[in-house]
VOGU-3710 file (C-alpha; in Angstrom, 3 decimals, decimal comma):
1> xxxxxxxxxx> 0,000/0,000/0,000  3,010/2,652/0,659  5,008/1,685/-2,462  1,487/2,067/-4,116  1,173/5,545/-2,830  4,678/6,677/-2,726  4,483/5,486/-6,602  1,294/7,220/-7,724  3,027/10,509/-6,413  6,509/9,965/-8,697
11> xxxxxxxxxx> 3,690/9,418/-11,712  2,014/12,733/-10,506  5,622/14,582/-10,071  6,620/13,040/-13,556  3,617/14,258/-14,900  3,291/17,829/-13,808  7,415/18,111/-15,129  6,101/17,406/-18,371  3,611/19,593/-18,658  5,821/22,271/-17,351
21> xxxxxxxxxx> 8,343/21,967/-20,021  5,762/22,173/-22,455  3,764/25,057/-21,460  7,336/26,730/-21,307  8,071/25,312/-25,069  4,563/27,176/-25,776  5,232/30,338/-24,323  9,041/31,026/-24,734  8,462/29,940/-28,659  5,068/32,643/-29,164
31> xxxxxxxxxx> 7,383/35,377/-27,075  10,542/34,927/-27,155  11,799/38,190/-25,720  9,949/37,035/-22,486  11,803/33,959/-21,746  13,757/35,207/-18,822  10,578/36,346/-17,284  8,402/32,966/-17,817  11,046/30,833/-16,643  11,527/33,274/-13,278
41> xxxxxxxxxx> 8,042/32,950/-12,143  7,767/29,186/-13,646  11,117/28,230/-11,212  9,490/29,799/-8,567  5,682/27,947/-8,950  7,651/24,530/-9,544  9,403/24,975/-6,154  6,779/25,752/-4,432  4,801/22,590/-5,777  7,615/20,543/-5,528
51> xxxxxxxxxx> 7,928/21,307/-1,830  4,048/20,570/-1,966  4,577/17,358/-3,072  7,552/16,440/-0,703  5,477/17,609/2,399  2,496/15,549/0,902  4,411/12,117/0,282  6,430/12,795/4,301  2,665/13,078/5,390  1,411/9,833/3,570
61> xxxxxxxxxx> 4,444/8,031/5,126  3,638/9,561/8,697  -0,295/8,169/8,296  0,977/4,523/6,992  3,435/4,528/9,917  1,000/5,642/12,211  -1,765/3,061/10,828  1,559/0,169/10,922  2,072/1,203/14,696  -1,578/0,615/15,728
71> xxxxxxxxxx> -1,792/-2,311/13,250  1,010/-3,982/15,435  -0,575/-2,454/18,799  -3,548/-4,691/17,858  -1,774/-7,659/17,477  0,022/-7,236/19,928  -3,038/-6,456/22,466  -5,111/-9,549/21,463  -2,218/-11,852/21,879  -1,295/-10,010/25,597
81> xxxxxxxxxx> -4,686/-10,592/26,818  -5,400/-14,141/24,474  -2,484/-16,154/26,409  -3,636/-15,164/29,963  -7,065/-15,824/29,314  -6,687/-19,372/27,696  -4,151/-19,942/30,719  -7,160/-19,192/33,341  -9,177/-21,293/31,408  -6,799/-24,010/30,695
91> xxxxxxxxxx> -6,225/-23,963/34,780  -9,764/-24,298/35,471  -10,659/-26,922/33,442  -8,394/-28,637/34,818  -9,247/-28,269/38,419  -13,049/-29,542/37,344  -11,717/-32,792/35,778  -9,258/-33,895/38,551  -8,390/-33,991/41,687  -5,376/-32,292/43,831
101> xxxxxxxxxx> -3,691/-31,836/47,193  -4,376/-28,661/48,904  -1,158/-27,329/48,087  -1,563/-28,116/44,408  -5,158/-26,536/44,627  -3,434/-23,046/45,807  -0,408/-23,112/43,415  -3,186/-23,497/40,533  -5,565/-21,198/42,349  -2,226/-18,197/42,289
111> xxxxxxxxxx> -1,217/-19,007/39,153  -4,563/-17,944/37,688  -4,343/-14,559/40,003  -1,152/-13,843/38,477  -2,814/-14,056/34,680  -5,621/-12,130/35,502  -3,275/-9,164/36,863  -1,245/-9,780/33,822  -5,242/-8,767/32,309  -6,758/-6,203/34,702
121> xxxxxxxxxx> -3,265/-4,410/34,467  -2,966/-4,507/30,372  -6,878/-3,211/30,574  -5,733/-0,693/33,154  -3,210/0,676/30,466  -5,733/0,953/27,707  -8,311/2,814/29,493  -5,521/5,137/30,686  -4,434/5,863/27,408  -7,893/6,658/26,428
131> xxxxxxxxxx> -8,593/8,865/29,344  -5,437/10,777/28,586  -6,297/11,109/24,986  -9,745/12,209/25,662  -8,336/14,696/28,680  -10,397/13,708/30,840  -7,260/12,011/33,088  -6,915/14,970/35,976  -4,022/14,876/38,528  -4,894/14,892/42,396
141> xxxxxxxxxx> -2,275/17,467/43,713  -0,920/16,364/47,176  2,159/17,087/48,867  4,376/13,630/48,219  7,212/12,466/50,403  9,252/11,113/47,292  11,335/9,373/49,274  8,823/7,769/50,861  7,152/6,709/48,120  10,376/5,439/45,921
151> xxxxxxxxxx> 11,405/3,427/49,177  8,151/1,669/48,966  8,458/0,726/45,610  11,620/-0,686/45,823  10,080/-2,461/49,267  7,964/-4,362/46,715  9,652/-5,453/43,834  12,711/-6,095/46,211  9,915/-9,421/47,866  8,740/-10,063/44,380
161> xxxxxxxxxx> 12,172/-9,866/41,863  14,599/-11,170/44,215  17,375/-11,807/41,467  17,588/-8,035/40,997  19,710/-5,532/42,894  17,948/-2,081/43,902  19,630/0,921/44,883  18,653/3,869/46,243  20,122/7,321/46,525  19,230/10,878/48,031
171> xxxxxxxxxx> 18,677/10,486/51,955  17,127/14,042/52,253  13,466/14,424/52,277  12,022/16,035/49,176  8,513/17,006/49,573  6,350/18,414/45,840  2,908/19,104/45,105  2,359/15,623/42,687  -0,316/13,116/41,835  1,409/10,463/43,711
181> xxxxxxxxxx> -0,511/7,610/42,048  0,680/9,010/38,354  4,537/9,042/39,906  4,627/6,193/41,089  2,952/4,280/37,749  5,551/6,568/35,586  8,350/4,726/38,009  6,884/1,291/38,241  6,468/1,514/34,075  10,555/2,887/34,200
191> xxxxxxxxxx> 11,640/-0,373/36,529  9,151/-2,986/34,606  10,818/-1,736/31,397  14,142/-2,898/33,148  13,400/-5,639/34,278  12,303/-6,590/30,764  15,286/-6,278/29,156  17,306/-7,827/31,085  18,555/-5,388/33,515  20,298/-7,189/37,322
201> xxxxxxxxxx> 20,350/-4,013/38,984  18,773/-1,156/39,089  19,782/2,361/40,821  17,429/5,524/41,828  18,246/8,469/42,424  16,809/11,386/43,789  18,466/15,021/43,491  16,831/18,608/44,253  18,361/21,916/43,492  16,840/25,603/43,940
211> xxxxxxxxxx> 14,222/25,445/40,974  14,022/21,511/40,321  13,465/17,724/41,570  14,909/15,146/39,442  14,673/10,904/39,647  17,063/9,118/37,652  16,192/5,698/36,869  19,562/3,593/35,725  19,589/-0,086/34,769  21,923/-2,472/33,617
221> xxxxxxxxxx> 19,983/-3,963/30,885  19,962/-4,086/26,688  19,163/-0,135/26,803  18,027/1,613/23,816  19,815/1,573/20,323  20,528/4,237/18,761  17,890/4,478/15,883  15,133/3,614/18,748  15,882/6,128/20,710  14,195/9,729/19,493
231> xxxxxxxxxx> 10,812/7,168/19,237  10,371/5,220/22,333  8,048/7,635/23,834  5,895/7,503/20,697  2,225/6,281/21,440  2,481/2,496/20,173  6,408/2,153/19,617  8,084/-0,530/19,444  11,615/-1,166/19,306  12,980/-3,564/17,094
241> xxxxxxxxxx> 11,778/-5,848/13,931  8,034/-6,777/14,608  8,356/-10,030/12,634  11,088/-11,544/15,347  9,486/-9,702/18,507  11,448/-11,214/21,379  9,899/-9,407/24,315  5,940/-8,763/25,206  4,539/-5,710/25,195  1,739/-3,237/23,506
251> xxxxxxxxxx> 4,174/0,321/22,825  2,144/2,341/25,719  4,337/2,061/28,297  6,840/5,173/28,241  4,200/6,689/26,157  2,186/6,287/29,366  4,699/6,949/31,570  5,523/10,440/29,379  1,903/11,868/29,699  1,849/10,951/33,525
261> xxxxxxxxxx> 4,510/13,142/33,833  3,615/15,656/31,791  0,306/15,739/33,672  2,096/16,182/36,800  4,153/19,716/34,878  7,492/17,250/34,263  9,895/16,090/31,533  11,285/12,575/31,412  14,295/12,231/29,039  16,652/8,947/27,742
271> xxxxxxxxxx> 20,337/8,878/28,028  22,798/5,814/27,716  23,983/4,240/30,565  27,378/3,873/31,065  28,627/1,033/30,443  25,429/-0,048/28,996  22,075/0,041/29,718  19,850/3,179/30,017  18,787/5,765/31,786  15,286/7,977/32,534
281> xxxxxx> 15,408/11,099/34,314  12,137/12,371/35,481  12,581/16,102/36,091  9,973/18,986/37,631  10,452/22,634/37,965  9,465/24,488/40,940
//
C-alpha cells in the first residue's frame, strides 16, 4: 500500500514536469523576448509545488506509519490478553476434571491470580491511554514524600524480583505538590521496562536543586539503540523488527509513563547508561 502511494506521487511529479516543459516550449516559442521572465516565475511555482509534493508524500508516510504502529498495537493487544485468558481457562478446566492436594489446589488457584493481573493491568493501560487522549485524566495534587514513596516501591519489587539488585540514593526528604498515584505508575512503568530487558540491577536516584526535583532511573539492561531512541516515547512504539518480537509488550508504556509526567508539569528524558544500559530522568520545575 506505501510503495502504491509513494508510486502514484513519482507518476504525478513526472507528470506535472512534463507539462511544465511544455507550457514553457509554448510560451518562450510565441514570445521569445519574455523567456527570462516565464522561466523566473515558472522556477518559482515549480518549487513551491515541488515542496508541496515532498510535504504531501512525508505526510502519507507519517499516516501509513501511524496506521503500521496501531496495526502492530492490535496484534500485539489480542495476543497479551489471548495467552492469559486461555491460561485461566486451561487452569480451570483442569481443576473440574481432577483432583489435587491442597497445596496443588493453591499453586493453581495463584497461578490464575497472576494471569488475571497480567489482564486487569494490560486493561488498566488501555483505558488510561484513552482517558489521557480524551483529557479527561486529571491529577490529584498532594504534597508527596518522594522518598517515601520510591522506598516503597523498591520495598515491593525487592519481595517479588529477588534476582535483581535495587539501589537507592538521596537520603534528604524532598517534599512536591504531585499526583502520587501518576509518579509512582511513571516509576513502576521505568523499573518494569528494566526488568524486561534484562537489567540485574537497578539504581534511583533522587536530586533537588533551587528550581528543580529530578529521579534518575539507571539499569543495567539491553538499553536503547541508537535508531530507537528519538521514538520510544511515541504512542504504540516498538523497538525492534516486529516479525522476530522477542519481548511482550503493547508500545504504551513510556508513552504512558511520558503523559503521567507531563500531567504532573514534568519532563522525562533517555540517556545511555554507562557502560550499557539506560537511563530515565524524570525532572519537575518548581
Amino acid at each position: 500500500m506505501k510503495s502504491r502511494a509513494s508510486f502514484y506521487i513519482l507518476l504525478l511529479t513526472f507528470y506535472i514536469l512534463l507539462q511544465f516543459v511544455w507550457w514553457g516550449y509554448l510560451l518562450v516559442s510565441g514570445q521569445p523576448n519574455r523567456i527570462y521572465m516565464i522561466l523566473g516565475e515558472g522556477a518559482v511555482f515549480l518549487g513551491m509545488l515541488l515542496f508541496g509534493i515532498y510535504r504531501l508524500y512525508k505526510s502519507i508516510q507519517k499516516e501509513f506509519s501511524l496506521g503500521q504502529r496501531q496495526n502492530n498495537f492490535l496484534l500485539s493487544v489480542t495476543h497479551e490478553l489471548k495467552t492469559p485468558i486461555s491460561s485461566v481457562q486451561l487452569i480451570l478446566q483442569t481443576l473440574l476434571k481432577r483432583s489435587f492436594t491442597e497445596d496443588q489446589f493453591h499453586s493453581f488457584i495463584q497461578t490464575a491470580l497472576n494471569e488475571n493481573k497480567k489482564s486487569e493491568k494490560l486493561i488498566e493501560s488501555l483505558l488510561l491511554a484513552a482517558r489521557i487522549e480524551s483529557a479527561s485524566e486529571k491529577p490529584v495534587l498532594k504534597s508527596v514524600s518522594i522518598n517515601a514513596l520510591l522506598t516503597g516501591i523498591i520495598a515491593l519489587y525487592r519481595i517479588k524480583s529477588e534476582n535483581i539488585q535495587f539501589l537507592l540514593h538521596g537520603e534528604e526528604e524532598v517534599r512536591a505538590d504531585l499526583d502520587p498515584s501518576m509518579l509512582e505508575s511513571a516509576v513502576i512503568n521505568l523499573i518494569d521496562n528494566s526488568i524486561k530487558y534484562d537489567a540485574t540491577e537497578i539504581k534511583l536516584t533522587l536530586s533537588t536543586g533551587k528550581n528543580y526535583t529530578a529521579i534518575e532511573i539507571a539499569d543495567n539492561g539491553r538499553g536503547v539503540d541508537d535508531y530507537d531512541a528519538p521514538f520510544i516515547f511515541n504512542k504504540f512504539y516498538r523497538s525492534g523488527d516486529e516479525n522476530i518480537r522477542e519481548k511482550p509488550g503493547t508500545g504504551l508504556g513510556l508513552f504512558l509513563t511520558k503523559e503521567l509526567v507531563s500531567l504532573n508539569k514534568g519532563k522525562i528524558s533517555f540517556q545511555k547508561n554507562i557502560p550499557k544500559g539506560a537511563r530515565f530522568i524524570i525532572r519537575f520545575e518548581r
